[in-house]
C-alpha positions as CSV (number, residue, x, y, z in Angstrom):
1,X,-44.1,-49.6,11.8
2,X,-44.3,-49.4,15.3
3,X,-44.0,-53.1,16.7
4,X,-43.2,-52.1,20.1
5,X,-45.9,-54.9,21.0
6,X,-44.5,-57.6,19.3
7,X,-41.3,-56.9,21.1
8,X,-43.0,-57.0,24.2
9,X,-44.5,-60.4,23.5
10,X,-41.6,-61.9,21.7
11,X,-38.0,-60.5,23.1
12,X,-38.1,-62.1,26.5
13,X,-38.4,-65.9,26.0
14,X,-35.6,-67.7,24.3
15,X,-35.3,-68.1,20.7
16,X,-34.7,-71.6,19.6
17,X,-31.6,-72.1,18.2
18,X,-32.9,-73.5,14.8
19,X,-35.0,-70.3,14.7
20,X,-32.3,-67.9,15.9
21,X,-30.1,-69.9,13.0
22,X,-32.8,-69.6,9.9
23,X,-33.3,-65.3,10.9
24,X,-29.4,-65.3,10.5
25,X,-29.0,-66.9,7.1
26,X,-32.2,-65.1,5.8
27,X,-31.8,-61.6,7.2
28,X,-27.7,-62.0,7.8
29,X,-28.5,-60.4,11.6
30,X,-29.0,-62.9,14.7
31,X,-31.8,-62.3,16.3
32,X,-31.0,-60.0,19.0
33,X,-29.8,-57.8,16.5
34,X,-32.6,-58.0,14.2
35,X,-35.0,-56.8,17.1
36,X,-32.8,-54.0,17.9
37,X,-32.7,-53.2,14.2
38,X,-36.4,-53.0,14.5
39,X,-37.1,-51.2,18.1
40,X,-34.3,-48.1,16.5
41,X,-36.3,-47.9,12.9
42,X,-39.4,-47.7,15.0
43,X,-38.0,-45.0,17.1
44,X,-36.4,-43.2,14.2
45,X,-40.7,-43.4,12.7
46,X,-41.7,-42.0,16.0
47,X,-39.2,-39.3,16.3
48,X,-40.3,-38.1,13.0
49,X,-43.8,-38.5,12.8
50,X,-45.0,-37.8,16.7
51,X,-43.7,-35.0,19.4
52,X,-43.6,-37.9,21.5
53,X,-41.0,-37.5,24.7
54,X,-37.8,-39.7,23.6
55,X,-38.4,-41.2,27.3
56,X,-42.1,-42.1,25.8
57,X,-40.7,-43.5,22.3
58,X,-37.8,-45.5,24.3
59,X,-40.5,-47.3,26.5
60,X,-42.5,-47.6,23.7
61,X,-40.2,-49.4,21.6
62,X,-39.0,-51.2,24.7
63,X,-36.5,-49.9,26.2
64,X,-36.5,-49.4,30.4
65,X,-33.6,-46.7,30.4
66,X,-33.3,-44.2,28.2
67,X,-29.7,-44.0,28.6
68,X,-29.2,-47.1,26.8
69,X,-31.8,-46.2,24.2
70,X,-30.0,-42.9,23.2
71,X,-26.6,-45.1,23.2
72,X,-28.2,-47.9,20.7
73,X,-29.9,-44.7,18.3
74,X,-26.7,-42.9,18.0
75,X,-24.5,-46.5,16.9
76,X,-27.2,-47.1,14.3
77,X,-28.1,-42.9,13.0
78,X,-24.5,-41.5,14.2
79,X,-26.8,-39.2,16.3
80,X,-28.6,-38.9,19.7
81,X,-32.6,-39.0,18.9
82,X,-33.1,-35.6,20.0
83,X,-30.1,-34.2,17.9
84,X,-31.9,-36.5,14.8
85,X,-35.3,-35.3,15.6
86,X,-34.3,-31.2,14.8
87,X,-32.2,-32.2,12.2
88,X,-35.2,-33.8,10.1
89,X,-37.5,-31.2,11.2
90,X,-35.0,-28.4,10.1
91,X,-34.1,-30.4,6.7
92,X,-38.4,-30.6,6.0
93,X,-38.7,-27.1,7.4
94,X,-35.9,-25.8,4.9
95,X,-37.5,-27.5,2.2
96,X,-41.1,-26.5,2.7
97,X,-39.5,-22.9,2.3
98,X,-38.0,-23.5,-0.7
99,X,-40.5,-25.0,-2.4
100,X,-43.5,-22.6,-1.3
101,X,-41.6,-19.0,-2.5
């Protein structure tokens, strides 16, 4: 959970095409995708488990516009990250009701 480091450290220089080649037939995602894969399931953690700003969680998962964050969450949860933010917290919310009557 929250690797926004490692991305920091890693994204930027090239991947070697023998490495970018053994992620894909191991994890069936190149790697680009793979990182993005991992930045959105680290904003989804944040979303859910912080009141972080989504302009914090976007740069903290590395993202420099959070424009194009928002775009990438939606394509991967079918939502913006402030629309899937109160929809958890309602669900949880709804259930902590039930549950304590």
């Amino acid at each position: 959970m929250f690797l926004s480091n490692f991305y920091l450290e890693c994204y930027p220089q090239p991947v070697p095409q023998a490495v970018s080649y053994i992620i894909k037939k191991i994890v069936g995602l190149n790697f680009v995708a793979l990182i993005t894969k991992l930045k959105i399931s680290d904003a989804k953690d944040y979303l859910l488990n912080t009141n972080l700003s989504i302009e914090k969680i976007a740069e903290y998962v590395g993202y420099n516009n959070v424009d194009h964050f928002s775009r990438t969450f939606k394509k991967y949860y079918k939502q913006l990250p402030q629309q899937y933010r109160k929809l958890k917290q309602y669900s949880l919310l709804s259930l902590i009701k039930r549950y304590t009557k």
